[in-house]
C-alpha positions in Angstrom: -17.8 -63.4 -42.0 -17.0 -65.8 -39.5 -14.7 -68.9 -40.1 -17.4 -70.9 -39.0 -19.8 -70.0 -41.7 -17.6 -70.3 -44.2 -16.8 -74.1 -43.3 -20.7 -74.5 -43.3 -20.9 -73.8 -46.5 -17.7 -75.2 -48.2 -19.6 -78.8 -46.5 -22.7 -78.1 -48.6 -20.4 -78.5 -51.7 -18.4 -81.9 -50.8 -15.5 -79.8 -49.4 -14.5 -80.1 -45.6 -14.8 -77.2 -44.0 -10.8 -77.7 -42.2 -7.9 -80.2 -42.6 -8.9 -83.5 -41.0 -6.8 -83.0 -38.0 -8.2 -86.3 -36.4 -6.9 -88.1 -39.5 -9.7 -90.7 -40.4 -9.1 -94.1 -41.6 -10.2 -93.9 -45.2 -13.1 -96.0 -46.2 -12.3 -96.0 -49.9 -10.4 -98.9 -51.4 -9.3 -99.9 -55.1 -12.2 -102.6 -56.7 -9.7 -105.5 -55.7 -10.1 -104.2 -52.0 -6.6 -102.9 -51.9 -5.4 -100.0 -50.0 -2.8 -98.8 -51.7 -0.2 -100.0 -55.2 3.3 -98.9 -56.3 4.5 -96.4 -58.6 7.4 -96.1 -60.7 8.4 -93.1 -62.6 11.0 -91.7 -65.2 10.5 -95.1 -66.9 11.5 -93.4 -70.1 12.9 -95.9 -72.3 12.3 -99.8 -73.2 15.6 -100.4 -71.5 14.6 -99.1 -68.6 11.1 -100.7 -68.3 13.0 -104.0 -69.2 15.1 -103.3 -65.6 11.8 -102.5 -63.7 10.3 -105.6 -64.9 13.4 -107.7 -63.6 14.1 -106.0 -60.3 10.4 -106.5 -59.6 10.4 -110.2 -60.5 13.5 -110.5 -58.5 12.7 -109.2 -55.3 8.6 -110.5 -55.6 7.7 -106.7 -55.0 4.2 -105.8 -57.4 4.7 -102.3 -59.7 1.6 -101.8 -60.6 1.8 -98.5 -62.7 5.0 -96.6 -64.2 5.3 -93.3 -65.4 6.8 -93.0 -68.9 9.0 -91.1 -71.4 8.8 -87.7 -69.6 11.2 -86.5 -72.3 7.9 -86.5 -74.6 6.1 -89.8 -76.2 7.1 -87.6 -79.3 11.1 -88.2 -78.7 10.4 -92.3 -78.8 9.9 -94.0 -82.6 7.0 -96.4 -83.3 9.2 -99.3 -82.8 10.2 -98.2 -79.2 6.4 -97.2 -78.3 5.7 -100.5 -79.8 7.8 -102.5 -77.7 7.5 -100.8 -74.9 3.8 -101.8 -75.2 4.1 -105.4 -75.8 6.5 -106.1 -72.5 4.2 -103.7 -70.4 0.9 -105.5 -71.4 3.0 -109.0 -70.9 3.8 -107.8 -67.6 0.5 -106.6 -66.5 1.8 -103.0 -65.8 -0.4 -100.0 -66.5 1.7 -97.2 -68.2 0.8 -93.5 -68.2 2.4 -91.6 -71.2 3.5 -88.4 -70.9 2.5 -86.8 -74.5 5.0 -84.3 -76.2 4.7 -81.1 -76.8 3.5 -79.0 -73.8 4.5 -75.5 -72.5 8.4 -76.3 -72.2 8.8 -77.1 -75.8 7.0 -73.4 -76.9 8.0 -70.9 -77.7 6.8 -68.6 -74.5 9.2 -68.2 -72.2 6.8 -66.7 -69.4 6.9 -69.8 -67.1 11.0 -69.7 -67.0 10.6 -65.2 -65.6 11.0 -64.9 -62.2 7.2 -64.2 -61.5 5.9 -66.2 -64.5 7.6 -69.0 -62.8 4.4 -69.3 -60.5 1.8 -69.2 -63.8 1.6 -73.4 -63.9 2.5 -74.8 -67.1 -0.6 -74.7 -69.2 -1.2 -75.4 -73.6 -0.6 -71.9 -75.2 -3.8 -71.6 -77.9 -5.7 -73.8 -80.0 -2.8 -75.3 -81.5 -0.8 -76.4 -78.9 -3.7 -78.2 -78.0 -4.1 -79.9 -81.3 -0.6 -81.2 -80.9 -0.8 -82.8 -77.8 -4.1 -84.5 -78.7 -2.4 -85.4 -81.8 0.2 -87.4 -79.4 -2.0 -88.7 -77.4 -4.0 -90.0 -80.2 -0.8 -91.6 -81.9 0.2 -93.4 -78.1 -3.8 -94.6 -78.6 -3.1 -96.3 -82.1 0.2 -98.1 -80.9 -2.1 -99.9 -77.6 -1.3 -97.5 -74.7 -4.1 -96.7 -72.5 -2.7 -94.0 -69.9 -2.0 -90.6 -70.3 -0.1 -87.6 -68.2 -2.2 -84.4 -68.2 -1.3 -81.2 -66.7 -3.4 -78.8 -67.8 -7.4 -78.4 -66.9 -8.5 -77.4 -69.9 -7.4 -80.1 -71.5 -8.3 -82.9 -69.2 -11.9 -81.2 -69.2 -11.7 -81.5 -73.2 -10.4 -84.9 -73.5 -13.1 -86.0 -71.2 -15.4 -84.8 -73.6 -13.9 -86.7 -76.2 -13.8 -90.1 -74.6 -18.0 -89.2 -73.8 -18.8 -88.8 -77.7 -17.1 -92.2 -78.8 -13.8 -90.5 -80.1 -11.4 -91.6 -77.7 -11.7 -95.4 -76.1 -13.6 -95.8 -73.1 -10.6 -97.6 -71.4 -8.3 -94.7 -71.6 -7.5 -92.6 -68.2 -5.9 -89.7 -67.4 -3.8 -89.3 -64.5 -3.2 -85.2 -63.5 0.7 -84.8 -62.7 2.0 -82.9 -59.7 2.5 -80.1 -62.3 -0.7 -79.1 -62.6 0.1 -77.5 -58.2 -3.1 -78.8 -57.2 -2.6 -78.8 -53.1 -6.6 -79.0 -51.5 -10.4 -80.5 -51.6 -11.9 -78.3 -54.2 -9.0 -78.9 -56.9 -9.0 -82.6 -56.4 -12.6 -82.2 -56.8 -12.4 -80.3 -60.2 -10.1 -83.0 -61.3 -12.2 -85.5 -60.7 -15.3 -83.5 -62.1 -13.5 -83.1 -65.2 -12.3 -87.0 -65.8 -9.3 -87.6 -63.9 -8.7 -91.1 -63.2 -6.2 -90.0 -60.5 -4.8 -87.0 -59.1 -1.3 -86.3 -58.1 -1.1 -83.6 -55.4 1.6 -81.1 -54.5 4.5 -83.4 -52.5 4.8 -81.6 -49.3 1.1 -81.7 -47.5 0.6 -82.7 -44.2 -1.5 -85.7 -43.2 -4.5 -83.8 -42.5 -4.2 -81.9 -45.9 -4.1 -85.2 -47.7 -6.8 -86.8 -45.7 -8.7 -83.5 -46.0 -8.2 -84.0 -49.9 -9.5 -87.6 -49.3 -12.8 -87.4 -47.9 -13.8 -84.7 -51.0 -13.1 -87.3 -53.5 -13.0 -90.5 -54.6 -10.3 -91.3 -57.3 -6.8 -92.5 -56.3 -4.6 -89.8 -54.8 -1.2 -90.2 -56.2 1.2 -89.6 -53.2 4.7 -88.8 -53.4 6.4 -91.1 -50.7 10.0 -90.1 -52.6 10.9 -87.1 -54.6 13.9 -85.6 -56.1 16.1 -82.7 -54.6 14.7 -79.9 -57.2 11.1 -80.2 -55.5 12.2 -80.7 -52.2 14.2 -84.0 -51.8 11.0 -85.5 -49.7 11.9 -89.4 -48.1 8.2 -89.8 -46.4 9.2 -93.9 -46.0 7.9 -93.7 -42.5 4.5 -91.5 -42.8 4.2 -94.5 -45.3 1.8 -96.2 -42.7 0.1 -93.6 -42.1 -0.3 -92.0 -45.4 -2.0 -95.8 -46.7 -4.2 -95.5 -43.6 -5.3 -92.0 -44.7 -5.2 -91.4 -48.4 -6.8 -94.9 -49.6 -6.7 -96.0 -52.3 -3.6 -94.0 -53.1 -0.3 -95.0 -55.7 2.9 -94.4 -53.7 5.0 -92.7 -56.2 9.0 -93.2 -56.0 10.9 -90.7 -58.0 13.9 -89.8 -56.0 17.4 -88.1 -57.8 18.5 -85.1 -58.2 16.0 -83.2 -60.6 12.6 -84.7 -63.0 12.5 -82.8 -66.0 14.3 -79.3 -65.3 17.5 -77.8 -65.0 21.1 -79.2 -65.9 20.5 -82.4 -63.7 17.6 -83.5 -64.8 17.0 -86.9 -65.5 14.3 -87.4 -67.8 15.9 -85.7 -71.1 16.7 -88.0 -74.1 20.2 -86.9 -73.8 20.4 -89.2 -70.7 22.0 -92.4 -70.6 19.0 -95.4 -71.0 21.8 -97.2 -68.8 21.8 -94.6 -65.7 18.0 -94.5 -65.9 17.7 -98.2 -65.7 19.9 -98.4 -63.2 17.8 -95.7 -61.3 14.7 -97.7 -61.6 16.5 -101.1 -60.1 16.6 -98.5 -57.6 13.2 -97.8 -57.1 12.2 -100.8 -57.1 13.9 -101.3 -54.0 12.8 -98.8 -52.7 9.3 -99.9 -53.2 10.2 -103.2 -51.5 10.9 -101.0 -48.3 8.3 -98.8 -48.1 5.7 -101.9 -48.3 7.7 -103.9 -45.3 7.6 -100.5 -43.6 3.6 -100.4 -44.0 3.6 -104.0 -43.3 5.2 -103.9 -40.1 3.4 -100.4 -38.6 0.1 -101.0 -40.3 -0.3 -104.5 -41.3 -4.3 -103.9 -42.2 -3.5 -101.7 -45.3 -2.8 -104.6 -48.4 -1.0 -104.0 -51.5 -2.5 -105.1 -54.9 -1.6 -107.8 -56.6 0.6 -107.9 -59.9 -1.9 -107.0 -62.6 -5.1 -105.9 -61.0 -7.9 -105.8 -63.7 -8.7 -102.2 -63.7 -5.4 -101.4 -64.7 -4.9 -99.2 -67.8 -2.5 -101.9 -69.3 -1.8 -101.2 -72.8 -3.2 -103.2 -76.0 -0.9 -103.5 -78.6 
């Protein structure tokens, strides 16, 4: 069948029928009119949210979201949850916890095999399933309001929960770059199934992300930095255009030598609260730069505010 064809009727579903090689100015914006908010991740500890907080307040740059405890929500006490709670709701930050157990605390050890590596990372039965909703359910009860998800299935089921009334309407679910969603139709599942945003694969090109952004409508979650084990990617200067494109969109900043695998890898509870808040002093800086980059090459795009009010800011 000819390509042609085929593009005709991907367009009768939502999907483009090719990348968006003329790169369109996105029309979408966040409800405050923004284009485009900062994102800090590997904020695993209290400590370490205490150091984002300052840096931010220090150099007048707005965090608007920070991704937390990668180690597992599981590893951190009530206490800890607690406070971490209180100074992110005091700060107006949204916070999206990353539950516990998932596929790299089983048992299976098909996704560390040379071809098994390539499976995704996905809940193994009914039970792992129960456990993560358990954790979930326990980050609920102590006020936080934004959760990690990885796997479809789940996503798709915890949707279903927050419809019937047994999850709070408030809560979103943000889809991590784990889940290797790279093009229209998956950020159109995503969204289909609840997502509040969706965090592609790191290395597209513009016209795959602005491809991605005329199928949907929920933020896209765009790597601008990312560590050395998926890539080592420093996009600072597609910055301008990437705000231009992918409205609204989260710039995420997570650079370092590895996330959450291998012998590097920063976000383990063996690792220093210390380093990691030093880290995320770091990337707050780094946030400073990439808005005066934007700023200076595309001065149209705005940044949010602190503490926009659709923010998923927990409620202790």
């Amino acid at each position: 069948m000819k390509l042609e064809k085929v593009a005709e009727l991907m367009e009768r579903h939502g999907i483009p029928g090719r990348d968006a090689h003329d790169l369109p100015t996105s029309e979408k914006r966040f409800p405050d009119g923004a284009w485009y908010r900062m994102e800090i991740s590997g904020v695993e500890r209290p400590q370490v949210l205490e150091a984002v907080i300052l840096e931010m307040e220090k150099r007048k740059i707005p965090i608007h979201r920070v991704i937390s405890v990668v180690m597992g929500a599981t590893l951190l006490d009530k206490a800890e949850l607690r406070a971490f709670a209180q100074m992110a709701a005091e700060a107006k930050l949204e916070v999206i916890l990353t539950p516990g157990p998932r596929a790299a605390w089983d048992i299976g050890r098909q996704p560390l095999t040379p071809e098994g590596i390539i499976s995704g990372l996905r809940f193994r039965g009914a039970d792992a399933l129960k456990q993560v909703i358990a954790d979930i359910m326990r980050g609920i009860e102590l006020g936080f309001r934004g959760f990690l998800v990885i796997d479809e299935g789940l996503l798709w089921l915890l949707n279903k929960m927050k419809k019937a009334g047994e999850l709070p309407k408030d809560v979103t679910f943000k889809v991590s770059i784990y889940a290797g969603h790279a093009n229209p139709a998956g950020g159109k599942l995503l969204e289909s199934s609840g997502a509040g945003s969706f965090n592609p694969v790191a290395d597209l090109t513009l016209p795959q992300f602005a491809a991605i952004r005329k199928a949907i409508s929920i933020p896209l979650d765009v790597h601008i930095m990312l560590t050395e084990s998926f890539g080592g990617y420093i996009r600072i200067y597609d910055g301008p255009e990437l705000a231009r494109v992918t409205a609204p969109c989260y710039f995420k900043i997570e650079p370092g030598p590895a996330c959450a695998a291998g012998p590097q890898a920063l976000y383990k509870p063996w690792v220093s609260a210390g380093m990691l808040a030093d880290w995320a002093r770091e990337k707050v800086k780094y946030a400073q730069i990439i808005h005066e980059t934007i700023q200076e090459n595309f001065p149209q795009a705005t940044l949010s505010r602190q503490g926009p009010a659709d923010l998923a800011v927990p409620r202790p």
